[in-house]
N, C-alpha and C positions, 0 to 999 in steps of 0.2 A: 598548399601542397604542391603544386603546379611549381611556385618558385623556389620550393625546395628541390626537387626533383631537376630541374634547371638548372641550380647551383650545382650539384652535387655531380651533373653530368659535365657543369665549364670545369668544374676541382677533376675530374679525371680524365677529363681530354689534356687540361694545360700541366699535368705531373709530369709525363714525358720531358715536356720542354721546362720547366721550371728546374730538373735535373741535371740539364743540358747546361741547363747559363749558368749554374753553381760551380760545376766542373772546368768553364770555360773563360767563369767573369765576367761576363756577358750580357748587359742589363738591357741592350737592343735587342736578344735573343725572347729575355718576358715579355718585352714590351712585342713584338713581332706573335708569338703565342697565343699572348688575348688578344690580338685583332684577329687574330685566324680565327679564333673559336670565335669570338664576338659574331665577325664580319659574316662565318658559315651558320651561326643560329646550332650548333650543335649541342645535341644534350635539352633541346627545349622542346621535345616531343610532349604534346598531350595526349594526355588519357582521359576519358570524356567517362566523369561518373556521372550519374544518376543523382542528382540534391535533395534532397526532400524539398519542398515549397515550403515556405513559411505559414503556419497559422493565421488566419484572421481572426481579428481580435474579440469577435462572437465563439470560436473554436476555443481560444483561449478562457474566457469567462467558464462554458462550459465543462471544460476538461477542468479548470482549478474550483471548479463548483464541486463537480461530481469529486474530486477528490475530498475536500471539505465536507462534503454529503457523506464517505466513506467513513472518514474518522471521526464524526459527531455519531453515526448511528455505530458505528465499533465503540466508541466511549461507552454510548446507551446499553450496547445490550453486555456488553462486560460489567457495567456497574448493577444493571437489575439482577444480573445471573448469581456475581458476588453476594450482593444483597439477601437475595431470596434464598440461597443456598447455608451463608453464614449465621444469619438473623432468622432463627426460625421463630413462628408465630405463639404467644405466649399471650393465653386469653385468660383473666381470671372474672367472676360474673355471679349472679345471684338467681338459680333457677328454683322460683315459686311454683312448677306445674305442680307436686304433691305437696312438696314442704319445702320452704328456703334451704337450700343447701347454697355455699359457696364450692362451684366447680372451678379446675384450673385447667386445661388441656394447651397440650404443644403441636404445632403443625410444624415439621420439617419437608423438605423440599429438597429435589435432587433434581439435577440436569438431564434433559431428555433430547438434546440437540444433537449434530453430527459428531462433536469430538466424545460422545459415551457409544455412540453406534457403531460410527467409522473404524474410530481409534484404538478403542475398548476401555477410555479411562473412566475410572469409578464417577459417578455420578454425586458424591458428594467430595469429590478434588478438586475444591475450587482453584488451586493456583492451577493445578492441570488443565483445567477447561479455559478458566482464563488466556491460558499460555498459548493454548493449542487455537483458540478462535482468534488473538492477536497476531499468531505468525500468519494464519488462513487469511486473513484481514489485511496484512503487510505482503503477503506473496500476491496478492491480487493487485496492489498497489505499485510493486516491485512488475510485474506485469503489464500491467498499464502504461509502467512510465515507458518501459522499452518499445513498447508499441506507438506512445505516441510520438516518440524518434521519429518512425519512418513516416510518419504526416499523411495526408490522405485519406482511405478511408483505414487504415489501421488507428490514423488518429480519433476518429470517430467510434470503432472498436475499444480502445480504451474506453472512452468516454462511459458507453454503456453497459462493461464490466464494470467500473465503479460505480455506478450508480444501481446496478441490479446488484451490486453485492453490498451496497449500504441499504437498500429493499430488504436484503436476509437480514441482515444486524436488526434493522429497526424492526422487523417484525416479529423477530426474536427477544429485540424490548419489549414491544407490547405484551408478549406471550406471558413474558414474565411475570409483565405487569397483572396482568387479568389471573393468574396463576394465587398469586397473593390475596388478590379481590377474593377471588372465587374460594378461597382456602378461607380465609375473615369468613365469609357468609358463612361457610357450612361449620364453623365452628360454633356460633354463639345461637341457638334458637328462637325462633322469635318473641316468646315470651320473657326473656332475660332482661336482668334488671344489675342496675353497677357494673356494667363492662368498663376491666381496664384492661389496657393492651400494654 
């Protein structure tokens, strides 16, 4: 930047006289020009920015961790959400408590996370919920990265937004997860005999 800003200042000191020797024929007059400007250092003013420091390569581990961390647990809980939303539970079993009957019962499932509260979207839209936790998921990444530009401790600020918002994801897989569990148990009682799922 520095050498830009120094050229750009020898290209407008030396126009004057560059139009001079064209007019004149003059090629002692260019050569006379750039030594002025060379010889006075004109146009080589700095301006003294601010640089960010460079990461250490522990900063770095971490930041590409925690980013990593991000989108393994945004995979997770996008896929348990889909899953458990699209694939409802389909029990069919043989309950003996007075006489064998064959019963069949369905568990469906509907999203209870921030993009039905926040947002207002239906709880069984899964491309909606999907969509809306994927942008939430990239805009904190999107985030992050600009943060960790200015190095320092905003670079360490990224770092633990990614990683507390792959905390959300992943514990929003588990919910999932245990959601499904918990739906299984209470559907089959425990005297049942031939579960298929």
């Amino acid at each position: 930047m520095y050498l830009k800003t120094a050229a750009f200042g020898l290209f407008l000191l030396a126009v004057p006289h560059l139009a001079l020797a064209q007019e004149n024929g003059l090629n002692d007059s260019i050569n006379k020009a750039v030594a002025e400007v060379v010889k006075t250092g004109a146009g080589t003013e700095t301006v003294k920015e601010e640089i960010p420091s460079k990461p250490s390569k522990s900063e770095n581990v971490w930041y590409h961790s925690s980013q990593v961390a991000l989108g393994i647990a945004l995979v997770m809980d996008m896929k348990t959400t889909a899953s458990a939303i699209n694939n409802p539970l389909r029990v069919s079993y043989t309950d003996c408590t007075f006489s064998c009957n064959t019963v069949r019962t369905i568990a469906t499932f509907s999203e209870g996370g921030w993009a039905t509260s926040v947002l207002g979207i239906d709880g069984r839209n899964t491309k909606g919920i999907v969509a809306a936790n994927v942008a939430g998921g990239a805009s904190v990444l999107i985030a992050s990265h600009f943060l960790s530009k200015k190095g320092g401790n905003w670079r360490k600020l990224a770092i633990g937004l990614n990683f507390v918002q792959a905390s959300l994801n992943m514990s929003g897989a588990i919910g999932n997860i245990r959601k499904v569990n918990a739906a299984r148990a209470t559907l089959v009682p425990a005297g049942a005999i031939n579960i298929r799922w």
